[in-house]
DRENDO-1510 file (C-alpha; in Angstrom, 1 decimal, always signed):
<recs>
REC; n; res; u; v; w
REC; 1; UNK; +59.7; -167.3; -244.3 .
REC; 2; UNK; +61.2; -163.8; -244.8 .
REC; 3; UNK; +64.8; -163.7; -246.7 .
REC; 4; UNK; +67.3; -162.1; -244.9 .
REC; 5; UNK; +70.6; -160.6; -246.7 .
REC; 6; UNK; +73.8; -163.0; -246.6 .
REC; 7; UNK; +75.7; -159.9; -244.6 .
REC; 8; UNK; +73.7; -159.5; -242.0 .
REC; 9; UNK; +74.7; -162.3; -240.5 .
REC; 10; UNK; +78.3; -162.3; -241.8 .
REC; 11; UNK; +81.1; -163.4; -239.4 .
REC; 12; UNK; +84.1; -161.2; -239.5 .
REC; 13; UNK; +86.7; -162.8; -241.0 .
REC; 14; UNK; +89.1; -159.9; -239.8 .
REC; 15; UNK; +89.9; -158.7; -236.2 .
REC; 16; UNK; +90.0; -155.3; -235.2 .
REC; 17; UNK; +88.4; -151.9; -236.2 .
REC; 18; UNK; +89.8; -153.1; -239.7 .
REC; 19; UNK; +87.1; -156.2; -240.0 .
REC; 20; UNK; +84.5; -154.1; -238.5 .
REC; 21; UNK; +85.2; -151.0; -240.9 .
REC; 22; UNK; +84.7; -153.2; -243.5 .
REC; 23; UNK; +81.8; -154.8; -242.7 .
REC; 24; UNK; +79.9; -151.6; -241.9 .
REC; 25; UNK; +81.1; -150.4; -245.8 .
REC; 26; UNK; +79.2; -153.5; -247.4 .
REC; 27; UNK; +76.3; -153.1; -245.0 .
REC; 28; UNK; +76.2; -149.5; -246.2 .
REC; 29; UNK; +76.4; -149.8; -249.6 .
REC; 30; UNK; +73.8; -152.6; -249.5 .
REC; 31; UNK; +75.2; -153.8; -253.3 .
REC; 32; UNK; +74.6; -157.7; -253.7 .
REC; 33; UNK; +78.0; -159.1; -254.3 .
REC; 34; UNK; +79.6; -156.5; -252.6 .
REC; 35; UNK; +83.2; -158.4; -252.1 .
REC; 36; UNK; +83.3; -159.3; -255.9 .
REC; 37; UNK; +84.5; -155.8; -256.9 .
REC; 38; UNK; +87.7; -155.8; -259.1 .
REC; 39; UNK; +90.4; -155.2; -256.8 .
REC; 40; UNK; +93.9; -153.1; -256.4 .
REC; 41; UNK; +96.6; -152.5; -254.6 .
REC; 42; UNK; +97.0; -149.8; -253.1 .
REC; 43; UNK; +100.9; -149.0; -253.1 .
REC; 44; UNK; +101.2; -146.1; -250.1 .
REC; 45; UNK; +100.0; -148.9; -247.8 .
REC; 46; UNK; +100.5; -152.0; -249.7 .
REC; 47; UNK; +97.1; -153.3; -249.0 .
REC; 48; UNK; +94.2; -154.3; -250.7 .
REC; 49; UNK; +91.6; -151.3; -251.5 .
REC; 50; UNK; +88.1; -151.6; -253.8 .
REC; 51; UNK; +87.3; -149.9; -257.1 .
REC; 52; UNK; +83.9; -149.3; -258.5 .
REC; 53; UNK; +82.5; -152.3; -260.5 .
REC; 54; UNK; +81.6; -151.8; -264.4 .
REC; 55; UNK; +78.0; -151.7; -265.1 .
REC; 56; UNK; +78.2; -155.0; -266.7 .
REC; 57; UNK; +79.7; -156.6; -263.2 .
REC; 58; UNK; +76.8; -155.1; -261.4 .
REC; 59; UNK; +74.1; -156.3; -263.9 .
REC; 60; UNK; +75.8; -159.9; -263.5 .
REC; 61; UNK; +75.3; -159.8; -259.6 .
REC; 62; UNK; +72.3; -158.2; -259.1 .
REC; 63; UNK; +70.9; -160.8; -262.2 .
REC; 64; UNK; +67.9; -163.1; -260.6 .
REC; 65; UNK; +69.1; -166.3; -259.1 .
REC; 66; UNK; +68.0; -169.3; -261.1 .
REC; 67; UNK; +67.3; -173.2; -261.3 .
REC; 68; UNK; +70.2; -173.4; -263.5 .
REC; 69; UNK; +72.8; -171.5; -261.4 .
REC; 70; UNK; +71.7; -173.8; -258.5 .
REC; 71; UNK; +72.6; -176.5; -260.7 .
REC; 72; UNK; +75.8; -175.9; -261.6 .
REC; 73; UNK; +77.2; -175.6; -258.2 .
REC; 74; UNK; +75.4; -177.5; -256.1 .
REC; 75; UNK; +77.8; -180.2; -256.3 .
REC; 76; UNK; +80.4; -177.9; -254.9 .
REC; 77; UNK; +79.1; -177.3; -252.1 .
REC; 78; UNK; +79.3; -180.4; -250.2 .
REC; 79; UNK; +78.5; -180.8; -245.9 .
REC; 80; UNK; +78.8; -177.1; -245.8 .
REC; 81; UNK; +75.1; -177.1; -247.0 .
REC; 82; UNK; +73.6; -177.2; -243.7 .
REC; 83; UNK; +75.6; -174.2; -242.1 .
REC; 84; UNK; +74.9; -172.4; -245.7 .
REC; 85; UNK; +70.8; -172.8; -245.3 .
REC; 86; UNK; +70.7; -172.0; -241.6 .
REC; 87; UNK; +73.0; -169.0; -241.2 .
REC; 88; UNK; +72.8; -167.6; -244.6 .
REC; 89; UNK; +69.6; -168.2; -246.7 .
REC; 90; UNK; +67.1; -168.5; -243.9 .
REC; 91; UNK; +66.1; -172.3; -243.3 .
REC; 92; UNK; +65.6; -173.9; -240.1 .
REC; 93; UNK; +67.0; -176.8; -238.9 .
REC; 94; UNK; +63.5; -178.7; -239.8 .
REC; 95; UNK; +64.0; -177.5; -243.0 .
REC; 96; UNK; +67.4; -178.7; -243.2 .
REC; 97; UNK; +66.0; -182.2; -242.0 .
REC; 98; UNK; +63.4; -182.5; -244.7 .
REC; 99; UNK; +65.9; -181.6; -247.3 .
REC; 100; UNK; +68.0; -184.1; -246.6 .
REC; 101; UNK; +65.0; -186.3; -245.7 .
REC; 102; UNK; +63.3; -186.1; -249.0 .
REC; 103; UNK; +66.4; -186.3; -251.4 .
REC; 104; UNK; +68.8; -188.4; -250.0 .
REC; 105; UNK; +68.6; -191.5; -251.9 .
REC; 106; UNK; +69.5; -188.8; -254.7 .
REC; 107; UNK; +72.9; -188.0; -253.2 .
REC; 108; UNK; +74.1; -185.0; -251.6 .
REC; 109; UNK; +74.2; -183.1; -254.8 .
REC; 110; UNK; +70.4; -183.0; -255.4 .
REC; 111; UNK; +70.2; -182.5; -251.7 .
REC; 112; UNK; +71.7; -179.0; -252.2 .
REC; 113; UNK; +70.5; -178.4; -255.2 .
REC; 114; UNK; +66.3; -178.6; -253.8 .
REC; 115; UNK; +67.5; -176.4; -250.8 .
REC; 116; UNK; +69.0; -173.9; -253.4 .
REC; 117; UNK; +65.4; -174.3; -255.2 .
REC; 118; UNK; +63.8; -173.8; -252.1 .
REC; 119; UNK; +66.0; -170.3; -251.6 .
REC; 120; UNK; +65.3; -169.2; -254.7 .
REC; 121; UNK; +61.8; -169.8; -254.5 .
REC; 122; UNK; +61.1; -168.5; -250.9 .
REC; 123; UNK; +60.4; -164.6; -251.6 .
REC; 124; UNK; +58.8; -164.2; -255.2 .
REC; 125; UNK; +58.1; -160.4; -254.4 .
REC; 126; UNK; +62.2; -160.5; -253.7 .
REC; 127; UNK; +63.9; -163.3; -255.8 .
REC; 128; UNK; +67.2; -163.4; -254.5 .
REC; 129; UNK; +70.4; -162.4; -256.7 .
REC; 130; UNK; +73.5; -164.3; -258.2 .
REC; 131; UNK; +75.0; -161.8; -255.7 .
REC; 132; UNK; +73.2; -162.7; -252.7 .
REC; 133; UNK; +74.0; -166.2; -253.4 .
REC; 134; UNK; +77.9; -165.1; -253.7 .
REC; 135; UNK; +78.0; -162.9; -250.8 .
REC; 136; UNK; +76.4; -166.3; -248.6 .
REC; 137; UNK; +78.8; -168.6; -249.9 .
REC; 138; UNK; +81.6; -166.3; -249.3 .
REC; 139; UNK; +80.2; -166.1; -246.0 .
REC; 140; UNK; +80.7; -170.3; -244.9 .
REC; 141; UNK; +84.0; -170.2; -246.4 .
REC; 142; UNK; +82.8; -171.4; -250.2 .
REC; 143; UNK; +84.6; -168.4; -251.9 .
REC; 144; UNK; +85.6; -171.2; -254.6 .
REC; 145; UNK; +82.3; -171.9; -255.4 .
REC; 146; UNK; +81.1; -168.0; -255.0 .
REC; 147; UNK; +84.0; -167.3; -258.2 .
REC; 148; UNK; +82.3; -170.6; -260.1 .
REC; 149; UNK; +78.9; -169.4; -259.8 .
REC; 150; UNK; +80.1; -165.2; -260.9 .
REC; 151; UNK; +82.0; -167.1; -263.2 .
REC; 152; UNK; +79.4; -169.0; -264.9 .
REC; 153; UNK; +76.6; -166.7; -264.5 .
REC; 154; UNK; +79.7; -163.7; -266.5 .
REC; 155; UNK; +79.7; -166.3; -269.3 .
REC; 156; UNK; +76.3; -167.5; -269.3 .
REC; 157; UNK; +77.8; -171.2; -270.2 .
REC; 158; UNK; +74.9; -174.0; -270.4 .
REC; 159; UNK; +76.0; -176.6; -267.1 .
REC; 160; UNK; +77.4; -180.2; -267.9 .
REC; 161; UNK; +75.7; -182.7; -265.9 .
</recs>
């Protein structure tokens, strides 16, 4: 099953040519983690504008996805899961089924976690990135857990169970 990038199918959050300008800029620039770039204000306008990221930023999102980040926020994630597999990382609703399916006397949490495992696991010639991952959550409305998992994967903390 091909992976397809979390903006593609981004809904705009925004109205009007502002939203759309936007959203054409991250498409362009085609950076994973694209909306976690430090940000200013800019004081002519009094509005929010985006500065280049350090090289240390960039090599945190575009570091490979793994077991461990699923992990530590897959109990953050909660009944969004479903609308997060189908309309950002690529699953089916048959997929969705199995997940839940297979893991369910396991709880919700391990639920998540196997379809997270599944995502990273989908494209080996393409593993996914801590910034893909962020730019999907942000995408459902998980920018909570997006900042956990940049977060964690900035300090490189071990997860508590």
């Amino acid at each position: 099953m091909p992976r397809r990038h979390p903006l593609t199918n981004c809904p705009d959050q925004q109205t009007g040519d502002d939203a759309g300008a936007e959203r054409s800029q991250l498409l362009l620039r085609g950076t994973a983690g694209a909306r976690y770039r430090v940000s200013a204000t800019d004081s002519v306008e009094n509005r929010e504008t985006t500065q280049p990221m350090s090289s240390s930023e960039e090599e945190v999102l575009s570091e490979r996805l793994t077991e461990v980040h699923a992990w530590h926020i897959s109990g953050d994630i909660g009944d969004l899961w479903r609308q997060l597999a189908r309309e950002q990382l690529g699953f089916t609703n048959g997929n969705c089924d199995g997940f839940n399916y297979d893991y369910q006397l396991h709880g919700q949490r391990e639920i998540v976690y196997q379809m997270l495992r599944g995502y990273i696991r989908q494209d080996e010639s393409h593993p996914p990135t801590v910034g893909d991952l962020c730019d999907a959550l942000e995408n459902v409305g998980l920018r909570q857990v997006a900042e956990k998992l940049l977060a964690f994967a900035r300090n490189g903390q071990i997860p508590s169970s």
